[in-house]
mmCIF file as gemmi writes it, N, C-alpha and C atoms, coordinates in Angstrom:
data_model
loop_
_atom_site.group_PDB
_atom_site.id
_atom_site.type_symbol
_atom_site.label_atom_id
_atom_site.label_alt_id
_atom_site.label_comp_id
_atom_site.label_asym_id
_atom_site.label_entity_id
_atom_site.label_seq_id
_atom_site.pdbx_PDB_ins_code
_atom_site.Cartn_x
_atom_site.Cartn_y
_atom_site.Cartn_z
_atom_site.occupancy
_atom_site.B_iso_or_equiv
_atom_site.pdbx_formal_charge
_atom_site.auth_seq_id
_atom_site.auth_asym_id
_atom_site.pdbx_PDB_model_num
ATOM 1 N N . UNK Axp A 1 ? 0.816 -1.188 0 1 0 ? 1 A 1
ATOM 2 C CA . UNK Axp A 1 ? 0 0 0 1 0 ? 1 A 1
ATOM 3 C C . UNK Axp A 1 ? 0.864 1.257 0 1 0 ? 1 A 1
ATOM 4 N N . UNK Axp A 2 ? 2.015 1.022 0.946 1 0 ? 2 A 1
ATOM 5 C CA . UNK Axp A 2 ? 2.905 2.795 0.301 1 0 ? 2 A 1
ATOM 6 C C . UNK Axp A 2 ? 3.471 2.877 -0.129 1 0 ? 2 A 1
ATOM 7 N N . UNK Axp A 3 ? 3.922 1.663 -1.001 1 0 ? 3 A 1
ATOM 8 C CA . UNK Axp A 3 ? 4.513 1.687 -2.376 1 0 ? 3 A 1
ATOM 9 C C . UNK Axp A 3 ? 3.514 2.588 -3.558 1 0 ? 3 A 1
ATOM 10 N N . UNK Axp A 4 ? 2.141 2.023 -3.32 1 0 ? 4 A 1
ATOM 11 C CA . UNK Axp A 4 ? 0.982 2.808 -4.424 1 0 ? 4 A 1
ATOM 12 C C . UNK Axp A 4 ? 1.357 4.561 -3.862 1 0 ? 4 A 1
ATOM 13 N N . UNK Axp A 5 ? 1.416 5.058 -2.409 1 0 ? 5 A 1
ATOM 14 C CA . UNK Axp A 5 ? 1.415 6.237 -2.163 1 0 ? 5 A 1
ATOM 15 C C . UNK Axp A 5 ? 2.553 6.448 -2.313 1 0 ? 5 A 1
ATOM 16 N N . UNK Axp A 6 ? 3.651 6.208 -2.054 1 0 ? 6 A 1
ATOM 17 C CA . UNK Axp A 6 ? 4.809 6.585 -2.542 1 0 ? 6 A 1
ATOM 18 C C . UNK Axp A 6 ? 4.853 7.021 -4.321 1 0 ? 6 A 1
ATOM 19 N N . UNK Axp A 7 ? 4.087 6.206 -5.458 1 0 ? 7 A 1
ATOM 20 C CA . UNK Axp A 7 ? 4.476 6.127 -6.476 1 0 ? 7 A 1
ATOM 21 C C . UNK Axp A 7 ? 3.962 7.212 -6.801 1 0 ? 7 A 1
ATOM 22 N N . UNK Axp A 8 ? 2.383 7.623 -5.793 1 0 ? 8 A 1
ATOM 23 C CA . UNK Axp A 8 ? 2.111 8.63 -6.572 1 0 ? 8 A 1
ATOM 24 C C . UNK Axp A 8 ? 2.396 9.993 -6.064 1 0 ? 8 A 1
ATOM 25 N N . UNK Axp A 9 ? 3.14 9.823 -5.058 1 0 ? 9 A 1
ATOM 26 C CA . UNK Axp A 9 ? 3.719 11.301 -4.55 1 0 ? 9 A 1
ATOM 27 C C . UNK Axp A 9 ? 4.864 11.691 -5.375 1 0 ? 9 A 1
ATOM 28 N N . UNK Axp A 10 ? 5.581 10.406 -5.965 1 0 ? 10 A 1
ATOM 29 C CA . UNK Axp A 10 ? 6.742 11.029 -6.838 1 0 ? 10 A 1
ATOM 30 C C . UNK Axp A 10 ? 5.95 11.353 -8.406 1 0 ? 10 A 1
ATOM 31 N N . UNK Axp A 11 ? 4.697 10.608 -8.594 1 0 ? 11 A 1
ATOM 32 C CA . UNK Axp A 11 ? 4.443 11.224 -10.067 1 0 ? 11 A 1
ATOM 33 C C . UNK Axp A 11 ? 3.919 12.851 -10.048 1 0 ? 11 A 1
ATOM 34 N N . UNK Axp A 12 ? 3.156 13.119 -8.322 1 0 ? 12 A 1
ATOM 35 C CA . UNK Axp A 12 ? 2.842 14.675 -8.141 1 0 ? 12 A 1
ATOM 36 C C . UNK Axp A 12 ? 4.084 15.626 -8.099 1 0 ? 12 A 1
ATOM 37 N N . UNK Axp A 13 ? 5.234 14.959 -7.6 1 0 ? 13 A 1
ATOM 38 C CA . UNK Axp A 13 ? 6.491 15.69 -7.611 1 0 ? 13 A 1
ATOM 39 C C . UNK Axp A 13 ? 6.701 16.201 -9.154 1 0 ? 13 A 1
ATOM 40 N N . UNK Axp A 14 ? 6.884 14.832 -9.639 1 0 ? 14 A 1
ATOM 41 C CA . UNK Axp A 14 ? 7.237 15.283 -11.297 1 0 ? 14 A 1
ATOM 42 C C . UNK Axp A 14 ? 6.492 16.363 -12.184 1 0 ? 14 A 1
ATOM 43 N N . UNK Axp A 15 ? 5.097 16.071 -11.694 1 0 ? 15 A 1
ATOM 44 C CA . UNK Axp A 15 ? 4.38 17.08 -12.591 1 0 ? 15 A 1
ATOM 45 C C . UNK Axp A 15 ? 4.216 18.243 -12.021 1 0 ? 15 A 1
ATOM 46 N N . UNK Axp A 16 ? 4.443 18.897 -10.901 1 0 ? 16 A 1
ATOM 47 C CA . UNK Axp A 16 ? 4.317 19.998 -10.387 1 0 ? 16 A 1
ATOM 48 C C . UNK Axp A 16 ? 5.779 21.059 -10.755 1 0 ? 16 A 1
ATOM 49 N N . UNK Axp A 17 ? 6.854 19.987 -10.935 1 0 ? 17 A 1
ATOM 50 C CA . UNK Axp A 17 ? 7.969 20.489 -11.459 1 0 ? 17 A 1
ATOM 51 C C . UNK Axp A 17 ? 7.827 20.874 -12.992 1 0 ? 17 A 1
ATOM 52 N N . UNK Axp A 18 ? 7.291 20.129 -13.764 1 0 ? 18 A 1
ATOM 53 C CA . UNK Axp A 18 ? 7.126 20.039 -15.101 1 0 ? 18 A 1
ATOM 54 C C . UNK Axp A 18 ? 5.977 21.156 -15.217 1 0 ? 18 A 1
ATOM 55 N N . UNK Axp A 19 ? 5.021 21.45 -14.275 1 0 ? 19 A 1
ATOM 56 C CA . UNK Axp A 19 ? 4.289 22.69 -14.532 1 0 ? 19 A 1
ATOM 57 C C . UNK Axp A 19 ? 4.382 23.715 -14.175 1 0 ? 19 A 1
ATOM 58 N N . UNK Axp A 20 ? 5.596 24.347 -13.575 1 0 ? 20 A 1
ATOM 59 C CA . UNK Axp A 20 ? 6.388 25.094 -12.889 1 0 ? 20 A 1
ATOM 60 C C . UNK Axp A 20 ? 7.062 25.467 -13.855 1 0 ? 20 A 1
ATOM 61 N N . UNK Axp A 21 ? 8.026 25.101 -14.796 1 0 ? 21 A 1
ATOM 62 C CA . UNK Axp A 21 ? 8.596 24.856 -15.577 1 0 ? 21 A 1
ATOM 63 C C . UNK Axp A 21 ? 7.411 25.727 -16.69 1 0 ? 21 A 1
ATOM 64 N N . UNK Axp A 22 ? 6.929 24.931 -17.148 1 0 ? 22 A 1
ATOM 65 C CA . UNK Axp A 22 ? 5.79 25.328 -18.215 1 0 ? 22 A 1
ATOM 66 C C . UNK Axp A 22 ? 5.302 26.23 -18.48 1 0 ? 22 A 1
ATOM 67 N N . UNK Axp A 23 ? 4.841 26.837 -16.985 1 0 ? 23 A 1
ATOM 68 C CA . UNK Axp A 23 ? 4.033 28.381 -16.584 1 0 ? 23 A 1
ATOM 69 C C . UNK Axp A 23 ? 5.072 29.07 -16.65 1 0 ? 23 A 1
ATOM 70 N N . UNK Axp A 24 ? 6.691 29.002 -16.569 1 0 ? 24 A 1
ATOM 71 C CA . UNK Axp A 24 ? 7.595 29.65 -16.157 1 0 ? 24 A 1
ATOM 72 C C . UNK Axp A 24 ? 8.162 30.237 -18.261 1 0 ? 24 A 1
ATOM 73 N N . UNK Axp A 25 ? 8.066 28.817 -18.648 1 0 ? 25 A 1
ATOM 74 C CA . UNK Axp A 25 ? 8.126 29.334 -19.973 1 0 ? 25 A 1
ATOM 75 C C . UNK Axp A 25 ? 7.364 30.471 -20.961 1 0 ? 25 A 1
ATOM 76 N N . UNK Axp A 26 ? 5.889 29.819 -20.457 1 0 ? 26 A 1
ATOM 77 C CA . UNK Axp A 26 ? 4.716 30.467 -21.095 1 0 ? 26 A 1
ATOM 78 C C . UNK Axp A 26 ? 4.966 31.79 -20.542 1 0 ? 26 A 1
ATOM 79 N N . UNK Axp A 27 ? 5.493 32.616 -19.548 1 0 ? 27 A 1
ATOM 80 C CA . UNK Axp A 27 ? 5.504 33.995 -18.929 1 0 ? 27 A 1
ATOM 81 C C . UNK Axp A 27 ? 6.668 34.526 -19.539 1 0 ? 27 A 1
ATOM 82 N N . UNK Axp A 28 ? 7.847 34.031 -19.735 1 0 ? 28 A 1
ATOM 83 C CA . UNK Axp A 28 ? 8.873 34.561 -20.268 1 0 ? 28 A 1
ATOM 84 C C . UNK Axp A 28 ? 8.959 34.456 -22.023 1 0 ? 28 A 1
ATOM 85 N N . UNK Axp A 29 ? 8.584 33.748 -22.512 1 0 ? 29 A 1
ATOM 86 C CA . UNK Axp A 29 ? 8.605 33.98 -24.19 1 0 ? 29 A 1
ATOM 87 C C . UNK Axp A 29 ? 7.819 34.41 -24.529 1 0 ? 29 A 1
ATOM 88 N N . UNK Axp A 30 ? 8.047 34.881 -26.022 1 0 ? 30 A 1
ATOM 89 C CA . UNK Axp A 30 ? 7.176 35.601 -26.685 1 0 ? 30 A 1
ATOM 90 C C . UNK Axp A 30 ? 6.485 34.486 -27.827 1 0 ? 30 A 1
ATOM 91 N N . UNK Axp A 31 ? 5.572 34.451 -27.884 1 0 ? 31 A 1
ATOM 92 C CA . UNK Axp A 31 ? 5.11 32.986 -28.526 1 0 ? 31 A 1
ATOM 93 C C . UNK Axp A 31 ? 3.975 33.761 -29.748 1 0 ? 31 A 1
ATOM 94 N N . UNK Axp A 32 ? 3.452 32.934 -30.573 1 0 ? 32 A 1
ATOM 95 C CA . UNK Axp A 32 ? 2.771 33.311 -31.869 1 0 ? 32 A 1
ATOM 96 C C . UNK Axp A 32 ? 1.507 32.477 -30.738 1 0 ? 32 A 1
ATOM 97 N N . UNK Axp A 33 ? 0.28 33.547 -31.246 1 0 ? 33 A 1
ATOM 98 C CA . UNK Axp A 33 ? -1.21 33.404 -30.02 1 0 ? 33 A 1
ATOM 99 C C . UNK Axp A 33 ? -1.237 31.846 -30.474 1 0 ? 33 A 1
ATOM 100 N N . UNK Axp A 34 ? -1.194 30.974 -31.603 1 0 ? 34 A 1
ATOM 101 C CA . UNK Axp A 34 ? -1.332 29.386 -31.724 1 0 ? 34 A 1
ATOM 102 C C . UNK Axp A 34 ? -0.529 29.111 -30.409 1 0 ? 34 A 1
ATOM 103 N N . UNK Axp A 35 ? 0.674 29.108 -30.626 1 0 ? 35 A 1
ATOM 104 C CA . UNK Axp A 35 ? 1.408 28.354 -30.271 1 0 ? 35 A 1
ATOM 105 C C . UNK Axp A 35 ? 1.543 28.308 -28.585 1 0 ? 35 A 1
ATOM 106 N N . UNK Axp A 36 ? 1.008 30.009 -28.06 1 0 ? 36 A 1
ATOM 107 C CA . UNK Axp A 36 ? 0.504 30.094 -27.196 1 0 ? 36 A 1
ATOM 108 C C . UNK Axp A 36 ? -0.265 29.351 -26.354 1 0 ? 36 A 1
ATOM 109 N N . UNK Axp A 37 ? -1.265 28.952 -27.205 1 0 ? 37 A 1
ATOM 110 C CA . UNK Axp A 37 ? -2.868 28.671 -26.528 1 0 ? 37 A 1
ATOM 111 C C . UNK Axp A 37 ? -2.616 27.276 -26.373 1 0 ? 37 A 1
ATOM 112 N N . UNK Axp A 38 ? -1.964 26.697 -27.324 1 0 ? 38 A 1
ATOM 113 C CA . UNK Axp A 38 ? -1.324 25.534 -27.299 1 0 ? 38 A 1
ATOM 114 C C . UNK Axp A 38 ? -0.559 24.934 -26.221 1 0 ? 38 A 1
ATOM 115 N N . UNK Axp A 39 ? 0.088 25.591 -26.025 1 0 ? 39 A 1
ATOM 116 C CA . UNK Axp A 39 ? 1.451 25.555 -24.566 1 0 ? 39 A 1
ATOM 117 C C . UNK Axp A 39 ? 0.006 25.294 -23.286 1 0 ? 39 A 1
ATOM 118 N N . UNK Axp A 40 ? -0.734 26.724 -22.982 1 0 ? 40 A 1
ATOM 119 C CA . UNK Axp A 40 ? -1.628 26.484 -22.258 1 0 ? 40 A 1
ATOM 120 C C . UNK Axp A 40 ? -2.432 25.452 -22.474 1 0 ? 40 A 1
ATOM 121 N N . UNK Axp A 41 ? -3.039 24.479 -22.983 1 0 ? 41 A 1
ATOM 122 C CA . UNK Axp A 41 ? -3.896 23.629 -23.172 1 0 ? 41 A 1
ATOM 123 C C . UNK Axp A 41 ? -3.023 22.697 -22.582 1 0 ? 41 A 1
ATOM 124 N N . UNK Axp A 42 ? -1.908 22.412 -23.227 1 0 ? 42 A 1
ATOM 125 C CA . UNK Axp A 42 ? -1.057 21.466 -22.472 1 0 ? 42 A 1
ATOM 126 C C . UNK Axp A 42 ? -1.072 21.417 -20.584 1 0 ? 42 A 1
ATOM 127 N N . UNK Axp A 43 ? -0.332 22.504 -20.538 1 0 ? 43 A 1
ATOM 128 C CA . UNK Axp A 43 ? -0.53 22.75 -19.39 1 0 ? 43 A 1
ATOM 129 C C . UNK Axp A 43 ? -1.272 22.653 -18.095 1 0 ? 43 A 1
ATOM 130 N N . UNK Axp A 44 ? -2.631 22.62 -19.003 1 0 ? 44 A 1
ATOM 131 C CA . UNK Axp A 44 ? -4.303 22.745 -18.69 1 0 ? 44 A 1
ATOM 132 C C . UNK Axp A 44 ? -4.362 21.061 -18.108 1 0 ? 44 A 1
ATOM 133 N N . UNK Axp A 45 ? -3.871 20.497 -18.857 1 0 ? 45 A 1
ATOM 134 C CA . UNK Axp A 45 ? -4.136 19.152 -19.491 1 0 ? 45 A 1
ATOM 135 C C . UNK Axp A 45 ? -3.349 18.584 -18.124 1 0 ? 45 A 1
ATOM 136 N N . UNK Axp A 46 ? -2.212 18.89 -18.153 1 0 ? 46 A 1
ATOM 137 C CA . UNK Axp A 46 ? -1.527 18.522 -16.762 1 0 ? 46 A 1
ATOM 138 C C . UNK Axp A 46 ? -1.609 18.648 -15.252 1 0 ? 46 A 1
ATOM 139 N N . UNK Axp A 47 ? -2.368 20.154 -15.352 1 0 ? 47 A 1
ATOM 140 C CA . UNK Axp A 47 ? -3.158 20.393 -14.118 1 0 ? 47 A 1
ATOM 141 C C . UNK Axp A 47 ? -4.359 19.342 -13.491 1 0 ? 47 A 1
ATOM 142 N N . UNK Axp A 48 ? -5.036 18.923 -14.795 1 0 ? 48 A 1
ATOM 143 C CA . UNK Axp A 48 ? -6.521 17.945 -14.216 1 0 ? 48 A 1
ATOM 144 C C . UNK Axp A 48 ? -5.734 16.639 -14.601 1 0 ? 48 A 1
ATOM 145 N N . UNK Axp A 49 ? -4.658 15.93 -15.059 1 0 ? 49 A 1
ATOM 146 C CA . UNK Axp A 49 ? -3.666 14.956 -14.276 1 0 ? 49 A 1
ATOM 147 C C . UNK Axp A 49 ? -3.518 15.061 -13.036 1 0 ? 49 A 1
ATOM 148 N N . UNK Axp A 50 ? -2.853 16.376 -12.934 1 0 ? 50 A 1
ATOM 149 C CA . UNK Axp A 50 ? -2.333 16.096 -11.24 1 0 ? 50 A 1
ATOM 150 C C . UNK Axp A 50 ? -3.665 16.174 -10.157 1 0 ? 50 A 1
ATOM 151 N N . UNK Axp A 51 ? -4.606 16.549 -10.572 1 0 ? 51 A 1
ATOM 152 C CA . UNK Axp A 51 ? -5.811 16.705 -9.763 1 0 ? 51 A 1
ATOM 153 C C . UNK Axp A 51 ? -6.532 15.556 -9.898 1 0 ? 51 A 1
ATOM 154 N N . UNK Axp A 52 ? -6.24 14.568 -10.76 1 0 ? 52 A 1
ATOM 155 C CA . UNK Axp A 52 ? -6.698 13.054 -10.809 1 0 ? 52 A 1
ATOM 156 C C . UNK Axp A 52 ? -5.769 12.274 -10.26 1 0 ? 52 A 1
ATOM 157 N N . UNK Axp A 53 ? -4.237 12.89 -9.535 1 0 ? 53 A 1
ATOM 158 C CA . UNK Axp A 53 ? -3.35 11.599 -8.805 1 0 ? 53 A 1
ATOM 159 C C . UNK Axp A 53 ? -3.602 11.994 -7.674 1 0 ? 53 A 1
ATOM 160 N N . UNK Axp A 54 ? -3.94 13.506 -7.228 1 0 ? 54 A 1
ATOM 161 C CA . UNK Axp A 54 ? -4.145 13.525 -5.808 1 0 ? 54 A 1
ATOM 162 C C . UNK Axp A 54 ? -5.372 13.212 -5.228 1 0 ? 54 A 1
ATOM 163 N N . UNK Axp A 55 ? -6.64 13.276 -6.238 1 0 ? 55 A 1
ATOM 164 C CA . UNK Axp A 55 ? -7.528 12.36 -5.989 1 0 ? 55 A 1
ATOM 165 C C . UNK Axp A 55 ? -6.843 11.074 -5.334 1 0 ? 55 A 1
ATOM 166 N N . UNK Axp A 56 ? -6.323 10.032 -6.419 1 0 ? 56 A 1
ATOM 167 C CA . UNK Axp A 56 ? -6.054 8.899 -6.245 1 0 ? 56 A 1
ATOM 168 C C . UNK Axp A 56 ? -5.215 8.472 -4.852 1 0 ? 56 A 1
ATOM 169 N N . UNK Axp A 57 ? -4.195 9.947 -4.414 1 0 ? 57 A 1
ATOM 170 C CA . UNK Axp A 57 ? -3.303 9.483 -3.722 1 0 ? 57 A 1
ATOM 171 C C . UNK Axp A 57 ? -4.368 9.812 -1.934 1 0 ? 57 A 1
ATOM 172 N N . UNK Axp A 58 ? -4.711 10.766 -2.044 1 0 ? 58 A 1
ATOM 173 C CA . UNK Axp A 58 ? -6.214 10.741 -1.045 1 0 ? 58 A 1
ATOM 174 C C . UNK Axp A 58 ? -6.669 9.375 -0.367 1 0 ? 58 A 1
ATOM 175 N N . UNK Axp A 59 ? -7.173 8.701 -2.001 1 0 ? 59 A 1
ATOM 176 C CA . UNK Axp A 59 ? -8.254 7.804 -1.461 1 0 ? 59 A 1
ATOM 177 C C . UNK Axp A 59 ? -7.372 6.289 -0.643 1 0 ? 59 A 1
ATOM 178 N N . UNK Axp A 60 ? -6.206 6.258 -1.429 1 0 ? 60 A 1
ATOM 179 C CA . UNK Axp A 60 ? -4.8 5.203 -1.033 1 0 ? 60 A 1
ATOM 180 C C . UNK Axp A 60 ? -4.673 5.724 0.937 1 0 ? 60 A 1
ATOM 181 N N . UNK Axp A 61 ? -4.504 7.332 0.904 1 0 ? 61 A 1
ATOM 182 C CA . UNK Axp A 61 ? -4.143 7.494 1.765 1 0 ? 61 A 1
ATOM 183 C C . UNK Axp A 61 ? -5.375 6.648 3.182 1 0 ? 61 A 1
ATOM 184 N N . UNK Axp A 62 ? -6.405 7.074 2.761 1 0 ? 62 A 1
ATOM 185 C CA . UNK Axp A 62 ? -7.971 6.425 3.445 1 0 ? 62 A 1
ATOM 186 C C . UNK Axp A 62 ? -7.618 4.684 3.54 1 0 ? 62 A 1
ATOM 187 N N . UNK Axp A 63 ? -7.081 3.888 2.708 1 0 ? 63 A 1
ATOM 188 C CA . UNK Axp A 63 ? -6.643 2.81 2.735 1 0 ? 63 A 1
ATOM 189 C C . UNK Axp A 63 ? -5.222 2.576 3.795 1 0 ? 63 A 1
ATOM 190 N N . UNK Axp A 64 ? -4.361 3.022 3.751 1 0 ? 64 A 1
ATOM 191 C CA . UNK Axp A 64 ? -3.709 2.876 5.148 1 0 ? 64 A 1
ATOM 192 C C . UNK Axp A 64 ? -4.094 3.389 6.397 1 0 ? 64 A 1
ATOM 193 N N . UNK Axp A 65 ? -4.92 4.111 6.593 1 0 ? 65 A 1
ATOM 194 C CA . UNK Axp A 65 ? -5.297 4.603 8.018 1 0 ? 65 A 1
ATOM 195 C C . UNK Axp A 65 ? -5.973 2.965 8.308 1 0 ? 65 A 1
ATOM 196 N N . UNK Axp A 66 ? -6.668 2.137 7.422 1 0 ? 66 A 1
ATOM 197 C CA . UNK Axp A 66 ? -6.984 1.633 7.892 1 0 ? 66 A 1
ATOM 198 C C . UNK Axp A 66 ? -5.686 -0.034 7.851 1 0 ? 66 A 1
ATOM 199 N N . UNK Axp A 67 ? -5.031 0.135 7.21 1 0 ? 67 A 1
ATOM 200 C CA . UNK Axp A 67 ? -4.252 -1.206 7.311 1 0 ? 67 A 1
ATOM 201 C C . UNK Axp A 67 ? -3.718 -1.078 8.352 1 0 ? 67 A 1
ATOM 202 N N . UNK Axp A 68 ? -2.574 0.38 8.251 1 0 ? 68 A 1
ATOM 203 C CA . UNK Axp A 68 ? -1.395 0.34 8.813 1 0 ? 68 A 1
ATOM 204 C C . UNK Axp A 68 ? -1.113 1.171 9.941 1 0 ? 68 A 1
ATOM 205 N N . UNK Axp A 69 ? -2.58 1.851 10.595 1 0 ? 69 A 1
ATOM 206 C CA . UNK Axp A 69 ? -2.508 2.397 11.448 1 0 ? 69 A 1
ATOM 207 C C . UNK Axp A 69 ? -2.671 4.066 11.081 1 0 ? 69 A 1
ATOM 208 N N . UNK Axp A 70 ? -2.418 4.801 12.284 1 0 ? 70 A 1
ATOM 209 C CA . UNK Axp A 70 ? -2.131 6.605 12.159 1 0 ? 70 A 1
ATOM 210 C C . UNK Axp A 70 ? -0.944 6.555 11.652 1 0 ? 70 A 1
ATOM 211 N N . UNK Axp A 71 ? 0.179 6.453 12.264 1 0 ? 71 A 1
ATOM 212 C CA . UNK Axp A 71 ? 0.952 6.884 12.525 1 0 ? 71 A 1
ATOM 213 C C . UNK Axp A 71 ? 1.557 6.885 10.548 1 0 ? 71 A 1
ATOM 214 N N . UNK Axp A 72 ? 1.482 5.949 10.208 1 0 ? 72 A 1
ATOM 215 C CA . UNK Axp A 72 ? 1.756 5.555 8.633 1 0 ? 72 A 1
ATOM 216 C C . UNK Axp A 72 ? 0.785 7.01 8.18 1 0 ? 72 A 1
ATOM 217 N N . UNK Axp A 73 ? -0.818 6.895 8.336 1 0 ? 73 A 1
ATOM 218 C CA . UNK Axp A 73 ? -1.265 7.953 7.82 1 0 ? 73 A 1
ATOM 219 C C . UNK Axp A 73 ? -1.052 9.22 7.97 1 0 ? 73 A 1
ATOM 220 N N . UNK Axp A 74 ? -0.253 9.853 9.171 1 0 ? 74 A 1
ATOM 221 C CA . UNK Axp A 74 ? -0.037 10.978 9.364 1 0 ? 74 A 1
ATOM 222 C C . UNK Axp A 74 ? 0.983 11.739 8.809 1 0 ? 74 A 1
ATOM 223 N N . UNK Axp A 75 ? 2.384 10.065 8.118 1 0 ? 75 A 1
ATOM 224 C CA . UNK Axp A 75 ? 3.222 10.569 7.505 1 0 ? 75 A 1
ATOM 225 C C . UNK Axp A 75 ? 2.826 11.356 6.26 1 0 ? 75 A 1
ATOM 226 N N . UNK Axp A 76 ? 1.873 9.869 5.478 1 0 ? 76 A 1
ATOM 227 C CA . UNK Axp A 76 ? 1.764 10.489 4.378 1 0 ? 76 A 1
ATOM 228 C C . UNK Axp A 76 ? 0.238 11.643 4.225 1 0 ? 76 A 1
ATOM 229 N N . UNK Axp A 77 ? 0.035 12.228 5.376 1 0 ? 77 A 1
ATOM 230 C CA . UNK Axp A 77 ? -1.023 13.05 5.181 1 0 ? 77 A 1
ATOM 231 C C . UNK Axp A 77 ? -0.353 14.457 4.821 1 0 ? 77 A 1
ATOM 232 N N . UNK Axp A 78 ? 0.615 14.551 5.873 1 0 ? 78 A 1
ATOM 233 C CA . UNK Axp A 78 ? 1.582 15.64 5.961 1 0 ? 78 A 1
ATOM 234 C C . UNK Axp A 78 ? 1.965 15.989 4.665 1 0 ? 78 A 1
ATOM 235 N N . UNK Axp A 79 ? 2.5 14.894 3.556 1 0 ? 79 A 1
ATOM 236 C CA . UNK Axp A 79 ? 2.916 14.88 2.19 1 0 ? 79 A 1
ATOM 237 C C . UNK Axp A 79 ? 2.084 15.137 1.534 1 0 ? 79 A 1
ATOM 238 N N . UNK Axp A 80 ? 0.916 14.871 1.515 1 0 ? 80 A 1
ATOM 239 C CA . UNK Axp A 80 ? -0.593 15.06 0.495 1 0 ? 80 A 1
ATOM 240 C C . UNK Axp A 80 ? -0.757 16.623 1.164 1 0 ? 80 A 1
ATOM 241 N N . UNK Axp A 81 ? -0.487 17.1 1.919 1 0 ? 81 A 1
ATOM 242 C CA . UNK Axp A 81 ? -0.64 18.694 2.102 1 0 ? 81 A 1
ATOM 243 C C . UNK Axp A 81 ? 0.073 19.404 1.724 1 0 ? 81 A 1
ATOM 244 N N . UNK Axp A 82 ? 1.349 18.883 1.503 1 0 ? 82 A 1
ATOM 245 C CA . UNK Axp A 82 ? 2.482 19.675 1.032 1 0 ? 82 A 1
ATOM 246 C C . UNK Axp A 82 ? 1.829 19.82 -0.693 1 0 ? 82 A 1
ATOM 247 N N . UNK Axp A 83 ? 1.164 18.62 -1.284 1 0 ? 83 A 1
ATOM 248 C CA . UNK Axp A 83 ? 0.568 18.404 -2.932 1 0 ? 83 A 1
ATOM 249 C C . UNK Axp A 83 ? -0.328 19.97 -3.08 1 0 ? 83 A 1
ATOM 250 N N . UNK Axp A 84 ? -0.72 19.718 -2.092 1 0 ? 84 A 1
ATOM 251 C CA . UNK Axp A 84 ? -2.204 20.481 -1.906 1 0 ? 84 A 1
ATOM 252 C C . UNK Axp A 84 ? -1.865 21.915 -1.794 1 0 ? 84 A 1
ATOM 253 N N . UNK Axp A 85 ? -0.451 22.68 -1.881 1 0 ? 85 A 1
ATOM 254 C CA . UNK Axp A 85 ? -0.918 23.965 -1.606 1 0 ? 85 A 1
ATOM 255 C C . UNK Axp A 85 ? -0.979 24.837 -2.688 1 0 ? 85 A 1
């Protein structure tokens, strides 16, 4: 079970970097409005990803409170808040 939460705290890592990145591009270049809107859609696209793993990593988290105790859940609650800000 925190192998599943583990996997998906590193895929929220990745994409929060990768959309950091993205937004960071889209603000600094000068882009043609296509290619623009484009970049954003992408972007867009990655946002309701990551809002479908922290769903997922949520409901995992609800699954160890009950296997493995608090103390397991409090670690990774702490981490799903850090997702969350």
């Amino acid at each position: 079970m925190s192998e599943e939460i583990q996997f998906l705290h590193d895929e929220l890592d990745g994409i929060t970097k990768e959309l950091e990145k993205s937004i960071k591009e889209i603000e600094k270049k000068k882009m043609k409005p296509d290619a623009k809107a484009d970049k954003i859609a992408a972007v867009q696209d990655r946002i309701q990803r990551a809002k479908d793993i922290y769903s997922n990593f949520r409901v995992e988290l609800r699954d160890v409170l009950k296997e493995k105790g608090r103390i397991a859940y409090t670690e990774w609650e702490e981490k799903g808040h850090a997702h969350h800000k």
